[in-house]
N, C-alpha and C positions, 0 to 999 in steps of 0.2 A: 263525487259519487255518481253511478250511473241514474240515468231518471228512474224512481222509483214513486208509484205515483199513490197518494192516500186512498185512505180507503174510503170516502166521500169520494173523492177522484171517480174510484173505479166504481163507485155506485152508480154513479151518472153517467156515465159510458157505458157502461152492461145494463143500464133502464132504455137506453136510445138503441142499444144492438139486440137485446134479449128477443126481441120480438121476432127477430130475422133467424131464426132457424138455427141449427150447429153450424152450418156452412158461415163463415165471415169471410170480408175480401182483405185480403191481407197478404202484404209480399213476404213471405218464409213464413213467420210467426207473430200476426197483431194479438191482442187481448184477447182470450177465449169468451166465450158471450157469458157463462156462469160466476169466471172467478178471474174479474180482468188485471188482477194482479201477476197471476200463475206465469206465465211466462218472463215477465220485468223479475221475478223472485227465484228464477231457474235458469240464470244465464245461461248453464252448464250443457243445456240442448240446444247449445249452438247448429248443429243440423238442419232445424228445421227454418232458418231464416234465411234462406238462397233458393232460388231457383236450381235447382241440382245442373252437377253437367253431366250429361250421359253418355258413356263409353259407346252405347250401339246395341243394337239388336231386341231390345222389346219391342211390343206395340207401339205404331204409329197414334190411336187415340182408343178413346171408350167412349162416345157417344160420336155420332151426328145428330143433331138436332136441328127442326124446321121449328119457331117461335113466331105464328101468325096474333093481328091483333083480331082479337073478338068481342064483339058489344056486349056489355051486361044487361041480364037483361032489366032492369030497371034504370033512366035514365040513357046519356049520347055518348057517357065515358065507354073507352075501351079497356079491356085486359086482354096481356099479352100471355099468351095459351102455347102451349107445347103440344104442335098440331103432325108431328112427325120424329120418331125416334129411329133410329140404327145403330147396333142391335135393340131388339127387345130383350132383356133378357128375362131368362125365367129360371123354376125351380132354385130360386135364391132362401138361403137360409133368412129365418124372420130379421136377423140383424143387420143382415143386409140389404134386406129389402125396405128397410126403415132405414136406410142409409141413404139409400139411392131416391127415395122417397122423399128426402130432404134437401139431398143435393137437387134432384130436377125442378123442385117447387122454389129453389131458389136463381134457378136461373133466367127466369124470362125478366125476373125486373133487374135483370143487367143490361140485356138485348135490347130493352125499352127503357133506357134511364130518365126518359127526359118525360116522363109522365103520360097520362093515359087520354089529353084529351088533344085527339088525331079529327083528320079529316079525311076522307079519299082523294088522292092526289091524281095527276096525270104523265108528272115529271115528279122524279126525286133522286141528289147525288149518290151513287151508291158511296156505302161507308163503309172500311174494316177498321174494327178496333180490336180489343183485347180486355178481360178483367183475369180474376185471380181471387180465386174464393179456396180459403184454410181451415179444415177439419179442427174441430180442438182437438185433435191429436196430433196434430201438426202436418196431417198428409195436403198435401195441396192439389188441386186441379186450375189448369188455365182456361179457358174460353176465349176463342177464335172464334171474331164472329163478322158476318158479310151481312151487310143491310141494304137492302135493293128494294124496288119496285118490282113485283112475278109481273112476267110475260103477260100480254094484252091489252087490249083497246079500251079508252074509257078511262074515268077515276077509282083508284082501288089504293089500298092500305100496304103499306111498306111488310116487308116479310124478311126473317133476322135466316139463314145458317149459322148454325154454332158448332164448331167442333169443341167436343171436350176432352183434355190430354192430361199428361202429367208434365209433358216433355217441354220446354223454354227454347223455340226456337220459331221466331214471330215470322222471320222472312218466308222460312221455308212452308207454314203453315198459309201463307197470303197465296200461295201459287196454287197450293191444292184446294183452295179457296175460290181460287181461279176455275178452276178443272170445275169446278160443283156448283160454280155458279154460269160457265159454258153448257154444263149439260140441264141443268135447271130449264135454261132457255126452250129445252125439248120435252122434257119428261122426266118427274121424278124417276120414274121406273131406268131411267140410265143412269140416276148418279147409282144406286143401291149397286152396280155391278164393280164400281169405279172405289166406290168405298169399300166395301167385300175384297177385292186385291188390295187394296193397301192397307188394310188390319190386319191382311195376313204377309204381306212385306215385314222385315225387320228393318228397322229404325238404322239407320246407318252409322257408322263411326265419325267424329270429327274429319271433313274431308272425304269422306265417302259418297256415292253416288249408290240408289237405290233405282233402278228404271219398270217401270208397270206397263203392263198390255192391257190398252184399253178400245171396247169397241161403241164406235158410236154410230148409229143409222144414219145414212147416208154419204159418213166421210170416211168409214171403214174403220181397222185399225190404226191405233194411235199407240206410240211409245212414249212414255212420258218419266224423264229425268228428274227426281228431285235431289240435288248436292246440299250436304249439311257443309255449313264454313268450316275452315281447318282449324280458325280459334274461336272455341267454344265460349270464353268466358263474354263475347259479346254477342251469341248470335239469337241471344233473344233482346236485340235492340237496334232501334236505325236513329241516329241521331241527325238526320236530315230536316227534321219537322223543328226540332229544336233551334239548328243555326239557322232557320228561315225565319222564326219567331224570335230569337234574342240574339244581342251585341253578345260578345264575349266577355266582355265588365258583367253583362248581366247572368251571364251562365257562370260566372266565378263566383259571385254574389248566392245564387239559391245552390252552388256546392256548399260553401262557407258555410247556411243554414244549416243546410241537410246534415256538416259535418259536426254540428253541436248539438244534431236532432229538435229541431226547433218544427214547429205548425208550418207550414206552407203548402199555400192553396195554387192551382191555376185554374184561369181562367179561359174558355177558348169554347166559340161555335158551335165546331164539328166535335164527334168522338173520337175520328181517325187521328185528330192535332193532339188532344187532351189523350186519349191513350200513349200515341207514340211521345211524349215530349214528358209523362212522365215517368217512362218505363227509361228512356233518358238519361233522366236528372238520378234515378237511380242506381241509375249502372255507372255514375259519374263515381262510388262510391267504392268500386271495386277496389282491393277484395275483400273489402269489409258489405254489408248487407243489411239495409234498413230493418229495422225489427219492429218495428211499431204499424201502426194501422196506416195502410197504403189501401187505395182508391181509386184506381186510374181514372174512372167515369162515374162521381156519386148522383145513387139512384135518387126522384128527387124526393122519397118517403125518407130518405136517410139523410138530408139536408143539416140537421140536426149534429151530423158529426162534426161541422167543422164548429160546434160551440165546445169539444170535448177540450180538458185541460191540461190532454197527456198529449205524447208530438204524433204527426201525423204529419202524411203527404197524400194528398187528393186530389181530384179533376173533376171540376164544376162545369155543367156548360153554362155561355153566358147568360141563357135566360133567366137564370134564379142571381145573379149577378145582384142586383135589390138584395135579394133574400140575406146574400151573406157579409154585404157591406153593412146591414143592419143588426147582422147577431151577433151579441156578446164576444169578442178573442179579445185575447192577450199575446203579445209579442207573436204574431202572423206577421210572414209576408205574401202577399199576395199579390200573384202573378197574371197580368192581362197579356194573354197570350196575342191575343187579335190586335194591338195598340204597341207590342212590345213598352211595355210598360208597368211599375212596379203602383200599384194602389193603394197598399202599404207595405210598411218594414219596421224592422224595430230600430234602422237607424246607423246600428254600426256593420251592417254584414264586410264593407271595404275594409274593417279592422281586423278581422275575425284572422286571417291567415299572416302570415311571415309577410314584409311587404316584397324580399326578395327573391320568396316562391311563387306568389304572386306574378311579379312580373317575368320568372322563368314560364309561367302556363300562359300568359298572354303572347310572348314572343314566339311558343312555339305556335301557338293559337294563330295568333297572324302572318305566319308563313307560307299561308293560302291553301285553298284546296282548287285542285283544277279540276276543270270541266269533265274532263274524260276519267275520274276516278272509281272506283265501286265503291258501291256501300261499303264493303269491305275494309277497304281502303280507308273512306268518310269514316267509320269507326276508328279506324285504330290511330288515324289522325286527332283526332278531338279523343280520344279515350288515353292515349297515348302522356301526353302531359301532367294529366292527375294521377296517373298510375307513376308518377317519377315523382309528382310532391310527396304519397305516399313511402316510396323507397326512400327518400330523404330527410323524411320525416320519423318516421319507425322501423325503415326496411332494415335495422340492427338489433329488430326484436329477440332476435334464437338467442343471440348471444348474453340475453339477459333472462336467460329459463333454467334455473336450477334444479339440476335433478336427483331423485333419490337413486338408492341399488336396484329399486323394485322399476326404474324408467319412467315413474312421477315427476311432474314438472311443477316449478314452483317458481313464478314472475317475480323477477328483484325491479318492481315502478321505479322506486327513489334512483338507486343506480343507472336503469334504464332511461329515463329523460335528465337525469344530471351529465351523462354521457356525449349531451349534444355540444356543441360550441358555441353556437348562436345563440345568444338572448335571447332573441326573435322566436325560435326554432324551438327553443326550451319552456317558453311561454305557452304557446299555442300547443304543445304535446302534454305539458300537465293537463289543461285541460284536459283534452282529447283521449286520454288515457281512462278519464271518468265514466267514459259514455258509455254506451252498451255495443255501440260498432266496436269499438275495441275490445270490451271486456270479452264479450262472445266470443272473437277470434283469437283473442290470447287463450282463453279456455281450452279450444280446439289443440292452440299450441300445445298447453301442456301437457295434453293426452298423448301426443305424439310424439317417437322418440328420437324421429328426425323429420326439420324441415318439409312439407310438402312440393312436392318435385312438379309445382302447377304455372302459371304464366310471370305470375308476382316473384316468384323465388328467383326465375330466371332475369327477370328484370334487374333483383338485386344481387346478385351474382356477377350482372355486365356492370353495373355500376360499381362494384366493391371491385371489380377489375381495372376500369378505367381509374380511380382512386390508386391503386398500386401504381401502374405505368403513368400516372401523373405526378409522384411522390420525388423516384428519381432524378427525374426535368428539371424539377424545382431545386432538388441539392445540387444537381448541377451547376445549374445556373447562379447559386451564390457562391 
């Protein structure tokens, strides 16, 4: 059965989240804060557990936001204050204005996960990361955020840019990131003209190029290109941070987790690491979509999540490290991203998959990546392998959706994983059939009354090809 968690369970996960606002961070769909069953008891809104892919042409974001730290004033702790917004909006209906009310009160303690008590510094690395906070009605917003030292002489407090979107596309937001943290160096009053053109730019298609005129005092005009990649399903992920921090044994290992929806934490330093490595390990997932409580960077009043008893995937930095080697889990692995090394496991993660898909994702894994490749490239290299365990594992799903007159679809499970040949193959997909990565996306299937025409379909398309002109060879040959 898919995790379905009690209701104790979900009492003690909606007492640790209740206090955090409607806004939760969560990749598609974690637990709503009031009724943290509702989603795990509604597979059927498969929708809201992806990052959408967008054809093109909306807005590029709806906020810019400046998140400085401010002293309270009692005691040396700081809070992090939302000391600059663009747009303001206004004449908002009251539901919306208690909307937006909730959303911006929840985001400075993302921009500041690591707690409030700062010093004024002189030197500090800038950081971009990324979170991902989910409406209970399942609408999501991202947060792109730039964390620098502002311009000036002296000791002074780190200062967050946040952009806030709907859109999942990490690369192309880091460059405009770029742009507003160039013009920063001068004068608020230059980013607001640079943001103003590009909220009113349309958002580009897969492969599309959008270019902006921009003016900056003293270097004049600027034209400035931003391209969305041609394949969407990965271009809200860089898996570079990832192969720098783990062996490929160990990045098959927290798939293997991820694929039975099991706890797993990382561990790592910076936010730039623990954001990108596990926006990563998620997209390792494709085209199925974690549905549970996701965390890139846990703030550290919400520390507390990694004791929940439902699955989850989060990013700790290491300073609370103590904190979470000490609290209460069960079957966690957990990941030291800084040591490439596992802290804990439950043990069998090596067992978990087919041993001879296994070594089909390692082989193609160790075929190298060269120096001169794109990220582009680096994705679909490492992305590339798990998206063929997948096609070999279930990419025979259609043919197992019974339909009525009316184009209802109806999942035949038994038929469909007794259909396999391989022990091994048939083992590991009963399970996996259980979960909710699955259940969700067969759902979708049966809605549909053919195939979706997306990355995955063609995938298994070439292979159920390759499979034919391998067929004949073989009678040949005896």
């Amino acid at each position: 059965m898919p995790y379905r968690p009690k209701k104790m369970e979900r009492q003690v996960v909606g007492g640790i989240l209740r206090r955090f606002c409607n806004w939760l961070p969560r990749h598609g769909a974690g637990p709503p804060q009031d009724n943290l069953g509702e989603v795990v008891k509604e597979p059927e809104r498969a929708q809201e557990h992806c990052l959408p892919n967008f054809a093109g042409g909306q807005h590029f974001f709806e906020y810019l936001l400046v998140v400085s730290l401010k002293k309270k004033p009692s005691g040396d702790d700081y809070e992090p204050t939302i000391t600059y917004q663009f747009p303001k909006r206004e004449n908002l209906l009251r539901g919306q204005q208690e909307e937006e009310e909730r959303l911006l009160g929840a985001i400075p303690l993302f921009c500041f996960p690591d707690g409030n008590e700062w010093a004024p510094l002189t030197e500090y690395p800038r950081e971009t990361f990324s979170f991902v906070l989910t409406n209970v009605d399942g609408s999501r917003k991202i947060g792109y955020c730039r964390r620098l030292l502002p311009a000036g002489r002296g000791p002074r407090l780190p200062r967050v840019y946040c952009i806030i979107s709907c859109i999942g596309c990490f690369g192309l937001f880091s460059k405009i990131l770029d742009e507003v943290e160039k013009r920063h160096q001068i004068s608020m009053a230059v980013i607001y003209p640079f943001m103003q053109g590009l909220r009113e730019a349309a958002f580009p298609a897969p492969g599309k190029t959008v270019t902006l005129k921009s003016f900056i005092p003293d270097s004049g005009t600027e034209f400035i290109s931003l391209t969305r990649p041609l394949d969407s399903h990965l271009e809200h992920v860089d898996f570079s941070s990832l192969l720098r921090c783990l062996s490929f044994e160990q990045i098959l290992q927290i798939f293997a987790s991820a694929v039975l929806e099991r706890r797993i934490i990382f561990l790592a330093e910076g936010l730039s690491t623990l954001s990108q490595c596990i926006h990563a390990a998620a997209a390792l997932l494709y085209p199925f979509s974690w549905a549970h409580t996701y965390i890139p960077v846990v703030p550290e009043s919400l520390l507390a999540t990694v004791c929940c008893p439902t699955p989850f995937m989060v990013g700790v930095q290491m300073r609370f490290r103590q904190e979470v080697m000490e609290s209460p889990m069960e079957e966690v692995l957990l990941v030291n991203l800084c040591e490439g090394t596992f802290l804990m496991s439950v043990g069998d993660e090596k067992d978990i998959l087919p041993p001879k898909l296994q070594e089909d994702i390692l082989e193609s894994l160790g075929q190298g990546i060269k120096g001169s490749q794109t990220s582009e490239q680096i994705n679909e290299h490492v992305s590339g392998p798990f998206v063929q365990f997948f096609v070999k594992t279930v990419g025979h799903y259609a043919s197992y959706i019974k339909r009525e007159a009316n184009g209802q679809g109806h999942f035949q499970e038994r038929a469909f994983y007794k259909a396999l040949t391989s022990k091994a193959n048939r083992r590991f997909v009963k399970k996996f059939v259980k979960t909710q990565l699955f259940s969700l996306f067969i759902q979708e299937a049966e809605k549909s009354k053919n195939p979706p025409a997306g990355y995955f379909q063609q995938k298994i398309l070439e292979y159920e090809e390759r499979k034919k002109q391998k067929k004949p060879k073989e009678k040949t040959l005896k």
